[in-house]
C-alpha positions as CSV (number, residue, x, y, z in Angstrom):
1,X,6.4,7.2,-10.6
2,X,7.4,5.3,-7.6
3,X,10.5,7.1,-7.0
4,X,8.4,10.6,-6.7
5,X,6.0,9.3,-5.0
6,X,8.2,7.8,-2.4
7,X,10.1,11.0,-1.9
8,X,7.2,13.3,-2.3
9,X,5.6,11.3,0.9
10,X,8.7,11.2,2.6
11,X,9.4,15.2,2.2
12,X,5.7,15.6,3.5
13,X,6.2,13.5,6.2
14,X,9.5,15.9,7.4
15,X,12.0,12.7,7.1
16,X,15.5,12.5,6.2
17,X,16.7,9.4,4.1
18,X,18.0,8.3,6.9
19,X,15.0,8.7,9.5
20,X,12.9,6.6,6.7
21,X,15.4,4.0,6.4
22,X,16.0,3.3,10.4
23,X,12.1,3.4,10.3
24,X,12.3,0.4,7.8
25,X,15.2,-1.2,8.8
26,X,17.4,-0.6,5.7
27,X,20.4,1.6,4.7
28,X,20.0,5.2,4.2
29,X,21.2,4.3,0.6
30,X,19.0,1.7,-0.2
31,X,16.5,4.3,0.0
32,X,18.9,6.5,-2.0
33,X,18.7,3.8,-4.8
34,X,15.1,3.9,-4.5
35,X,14.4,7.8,-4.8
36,X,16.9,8.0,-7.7
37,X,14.6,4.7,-9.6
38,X,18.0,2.5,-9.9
39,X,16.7,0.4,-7.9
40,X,12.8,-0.6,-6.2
41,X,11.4,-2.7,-3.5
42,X,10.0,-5.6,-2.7
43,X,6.5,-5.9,-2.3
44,X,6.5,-6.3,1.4
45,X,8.8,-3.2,1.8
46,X,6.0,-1.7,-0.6
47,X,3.3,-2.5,1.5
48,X,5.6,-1.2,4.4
49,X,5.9,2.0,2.8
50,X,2.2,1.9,2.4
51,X,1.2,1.4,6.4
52,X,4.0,4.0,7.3
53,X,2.7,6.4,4.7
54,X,-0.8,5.9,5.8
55,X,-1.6,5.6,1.9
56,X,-2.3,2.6,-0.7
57,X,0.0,0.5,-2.4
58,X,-1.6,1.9,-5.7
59,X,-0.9,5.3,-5.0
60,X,3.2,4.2,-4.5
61,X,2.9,2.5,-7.6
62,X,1.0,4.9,-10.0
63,X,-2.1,3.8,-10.4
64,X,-4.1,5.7,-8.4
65,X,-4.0,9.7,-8.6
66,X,-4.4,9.9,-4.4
67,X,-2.9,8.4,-1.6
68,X,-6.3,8.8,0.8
69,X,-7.6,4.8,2.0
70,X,-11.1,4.8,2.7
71,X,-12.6,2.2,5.0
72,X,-15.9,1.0,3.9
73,X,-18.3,-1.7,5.7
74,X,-18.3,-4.6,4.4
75,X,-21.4,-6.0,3.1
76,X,-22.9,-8.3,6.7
77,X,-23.1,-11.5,4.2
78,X,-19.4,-11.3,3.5
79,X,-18.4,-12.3,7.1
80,X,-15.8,-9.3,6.7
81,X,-16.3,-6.3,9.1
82,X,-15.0,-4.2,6.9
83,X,-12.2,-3.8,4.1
84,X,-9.9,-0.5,2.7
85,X,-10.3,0.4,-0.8
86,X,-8.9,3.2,-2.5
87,X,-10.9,5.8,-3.4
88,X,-12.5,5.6,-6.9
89,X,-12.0,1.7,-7.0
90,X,-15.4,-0.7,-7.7
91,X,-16.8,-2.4,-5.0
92,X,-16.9,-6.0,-5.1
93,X,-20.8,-7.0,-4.1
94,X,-21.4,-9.7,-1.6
95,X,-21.2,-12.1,-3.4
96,X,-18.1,-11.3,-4.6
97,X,-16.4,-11.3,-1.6
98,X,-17.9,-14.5,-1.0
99,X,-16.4,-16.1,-3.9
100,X,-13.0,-14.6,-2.6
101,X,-13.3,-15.7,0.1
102,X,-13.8,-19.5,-0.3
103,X,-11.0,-19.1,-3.0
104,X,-8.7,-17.7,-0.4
105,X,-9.5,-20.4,2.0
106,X,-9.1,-23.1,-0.1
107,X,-5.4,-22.2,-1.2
108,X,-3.0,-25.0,-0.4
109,X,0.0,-23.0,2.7
């Protein structure tokens, strides 16, 4: 699914191979190897793909049938301003986010 998806956005964004790779700073056949699924990228060239793309990671990958993001406030206990979420996915309630939160916070670097 990735390989479609990836030239699919790329076709709709009017870019060659080579414009997208210069844009990532990779060979116009890496993204070759990519399009044609022998081979994939890492998940920070993912999530590259994503911001450039102006769509989720999810989408890239499959699991999600649309690329849309949609920004949502964040609930004012959560100490977040405010979070993306693709379309169709649960929210996470306050104290949720909370819990997240001082999980995230407490990982070691």
């Amino acid at each position: 699914m990735f390989r479609i998806r990836l030239k699919s956005l790329r076709e709709e964004a009017h870019m060659s191979q080579a414009s997208l790779a210069q844009a990532l700073g990779v060979g116009q056949s890496t993204v070759g190897m990519w399009e044609s699924g022998k081979n994939s990228p890492n998940m920070d060239m993912i999530i590259k793909l994503a911001d450039l793309f102006d769509c989720s990671t999810d989408y890239l990958l499959g699991r999600v049938a649309y690329p849309e993001l949609e920004k949502r406030k964040a609930p004012p206990e959560s100490g977040a301003v405010s979070y993306d979420a693709a379309k169709g996915s649960s929210d996470l309630s306050a104290e949720e986010i909370q819990k997240l939160r001082k999980l995230l916070d407490n990982l070691p670097d």
